[in-house]
N, C-alpha and C positions, 0 to 999 in steps of 0.2 A: 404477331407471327414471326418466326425467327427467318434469319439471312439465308440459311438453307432451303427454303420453301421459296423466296425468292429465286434463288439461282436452280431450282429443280423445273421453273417452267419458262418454255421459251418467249421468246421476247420475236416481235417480228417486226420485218420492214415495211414501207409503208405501200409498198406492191404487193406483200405479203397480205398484209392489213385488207387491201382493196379488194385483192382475190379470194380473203376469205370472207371477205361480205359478201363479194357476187356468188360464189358455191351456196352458201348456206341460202340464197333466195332463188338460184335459177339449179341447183343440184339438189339440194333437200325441201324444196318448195314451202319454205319459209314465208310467211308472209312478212312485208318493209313493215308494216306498221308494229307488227310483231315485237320486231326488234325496235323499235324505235322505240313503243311503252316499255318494253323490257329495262332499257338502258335510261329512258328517264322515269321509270319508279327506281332505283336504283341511287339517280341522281338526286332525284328527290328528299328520299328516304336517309341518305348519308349525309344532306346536308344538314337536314334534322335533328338526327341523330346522335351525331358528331357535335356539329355547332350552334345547335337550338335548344340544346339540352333536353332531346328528347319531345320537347313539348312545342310548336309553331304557332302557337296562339298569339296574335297581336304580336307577333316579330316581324321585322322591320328586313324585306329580301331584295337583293336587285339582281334581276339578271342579266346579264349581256348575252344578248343572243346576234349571233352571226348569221351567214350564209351558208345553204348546203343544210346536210344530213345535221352537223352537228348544233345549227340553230335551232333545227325542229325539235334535237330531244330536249334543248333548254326552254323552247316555248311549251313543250308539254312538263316539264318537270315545274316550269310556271303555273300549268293550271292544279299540278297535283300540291304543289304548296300551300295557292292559294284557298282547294280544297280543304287540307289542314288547317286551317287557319290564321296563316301569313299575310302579313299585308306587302304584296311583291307588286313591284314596280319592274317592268321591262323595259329593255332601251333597246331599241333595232338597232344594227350596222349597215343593215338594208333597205331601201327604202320598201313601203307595201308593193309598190308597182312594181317592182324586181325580185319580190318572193315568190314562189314555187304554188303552183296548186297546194300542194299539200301544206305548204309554210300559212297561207291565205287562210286552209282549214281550222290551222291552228291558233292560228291571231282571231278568227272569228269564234270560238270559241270563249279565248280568252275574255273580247269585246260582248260576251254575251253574259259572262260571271261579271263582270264590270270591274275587271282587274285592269290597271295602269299601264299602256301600252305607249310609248314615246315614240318616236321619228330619230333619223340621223342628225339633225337638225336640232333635236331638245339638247340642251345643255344638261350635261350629268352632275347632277347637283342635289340629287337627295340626300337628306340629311339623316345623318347619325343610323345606317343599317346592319344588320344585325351579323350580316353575312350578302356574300358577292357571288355568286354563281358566274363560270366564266365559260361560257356555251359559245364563243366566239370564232375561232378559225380551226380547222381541222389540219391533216396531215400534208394539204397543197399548200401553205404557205410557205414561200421561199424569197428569201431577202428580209429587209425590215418591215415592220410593219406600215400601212398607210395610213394616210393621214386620223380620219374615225377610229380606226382601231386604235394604232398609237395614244390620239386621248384617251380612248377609252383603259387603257392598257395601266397610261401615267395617274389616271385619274382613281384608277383600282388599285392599284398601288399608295395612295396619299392615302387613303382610309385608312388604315394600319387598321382591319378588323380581318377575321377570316375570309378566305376565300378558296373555293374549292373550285378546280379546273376540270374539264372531262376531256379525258384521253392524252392531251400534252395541255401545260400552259403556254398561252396567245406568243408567239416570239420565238415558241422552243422550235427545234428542227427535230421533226420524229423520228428520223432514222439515227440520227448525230447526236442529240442531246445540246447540239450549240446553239447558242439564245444569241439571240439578236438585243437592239436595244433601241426604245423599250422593251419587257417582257416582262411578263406576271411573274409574280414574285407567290407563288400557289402555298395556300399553306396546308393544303393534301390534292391530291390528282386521283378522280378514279379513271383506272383502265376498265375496257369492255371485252370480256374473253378471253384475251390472253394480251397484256403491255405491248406497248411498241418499243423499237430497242433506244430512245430517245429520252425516254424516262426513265431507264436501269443503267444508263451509263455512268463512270464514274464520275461524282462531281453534280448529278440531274438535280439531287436533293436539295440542291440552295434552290432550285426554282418551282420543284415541283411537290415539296413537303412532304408529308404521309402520301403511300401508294396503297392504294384500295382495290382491288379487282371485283369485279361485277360480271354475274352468270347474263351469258345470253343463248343459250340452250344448242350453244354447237355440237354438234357429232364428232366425235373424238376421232371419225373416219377422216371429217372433212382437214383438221389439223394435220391426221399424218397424210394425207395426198402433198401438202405444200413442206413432205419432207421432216417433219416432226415430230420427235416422239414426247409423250405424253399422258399419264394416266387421271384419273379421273379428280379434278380439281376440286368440284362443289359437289362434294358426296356428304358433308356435313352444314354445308353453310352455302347461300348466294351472292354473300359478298366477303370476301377478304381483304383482311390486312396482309399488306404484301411486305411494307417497310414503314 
């Protein structure tokens, strides 16, 4: 997609971001889960598609999954790989006893396909993967990262293999674009909706690689109330290349 298509859609803050999650589930009665498969088939599918050469058979995945919203769509975008045929390994940043009902849901899941599910506590040490899913910290991270993360962060970075971030990579600041250190070093970012302005700033792309945008069936109503104008994104496609 060319630079024009880039700069023809806005880019939002991460207040912006938050309010337009909360619209589209308490103003258009969206359902969470909704969104959440939405944006990991998405993540799934891109990983694949992009860095699995299309085919996830007996490929080699690790996910990092965090805390929050943005661990669950990497722990479902974990069962939809491992659907496919991926041999994925997941590594928590949280321990089980601190994940969310819904997070609980999605690990017992996982624990039921008999997919590799690790502790804060495992050492990240799988060998030779195919690709890195990086489902780690969302748009409240502020300062550097902590201690798990940070491993996890340095240790995603040693692979020198792809890795694809959702929504910013682990380090970045979503409004700013300014990375901390460490920070993932992404070598494509999908946004969901519409980017945050953290990844279109000048300079994002040494951290955040190829930009991808992913449909999650917002109302074009709900974007212009936060002051936005916009016309119709995914009229040919649900997921773009942005940059």
């Amino acid at each position: 997609m060319s630079r024009d298509l880039l700069k023809s859609i806005p880019a939002l803050t991460p207040g912006e971001r938050a309010e337009l999650g909360r619209s589209l589930v308490e103003d258009f009665g969206v359902d969470p889960i909704q969104i959440l498969e939405s944006a990991a088939r998405h993540f799934a599918h891109l990983a694949r598609d992009r860095f699995l050469a299309g085919d996830a058979t007996n490929k080699s995945v690790v996910v990092l999954a965090g805390a929050g919203g943005k661990g669950n769509v990497a722990l479902a975008a974990a069962r939809r790989l491992a659907s496919f045929g991926a041999l994925v390994e997941v590594f928590l940043l949280r321990e089980r006893s601190r994940q969310s009902a819904l997070g609980l849901r999605l690990l017992d899941t996982l624990d039921r396909m008999k997919v590799t599910v690790r502790d804060p506590s495992s050492a990240l040490a799988a060998e030779g993967p195919d690709a890195i899913l990086d489902g780690t910290v969302g748009s409240g991270l502020r300062g550097r990262p902590k201690d798990d993360l940070a491993d996890a962060v340095r240790w995603a970075n040693a692979q020198r293999i792809p890795i694809l971030s959702l929504e910013v990579p682990a380090g970045m600041d979503a409004g700013t674009g300014s990375v901390s250190s460490p920070s993932i070093k992404a070598t494509a970012t999908l946004a969901l909706a519409l980017p945050q302005k953290g990844v279109v700033t000048h300079g994002a792309e040494e951290y955040r690689g190829e930009l991808y945008l992913g449909d999650l069936g917002v109302p074009e109503i709900a974007i212009r109330r936060l002051g936005l104008k916009v016309g119709p994104i995914f009229s040919e496609t649900d997921l773009l290349r942005l940059a």
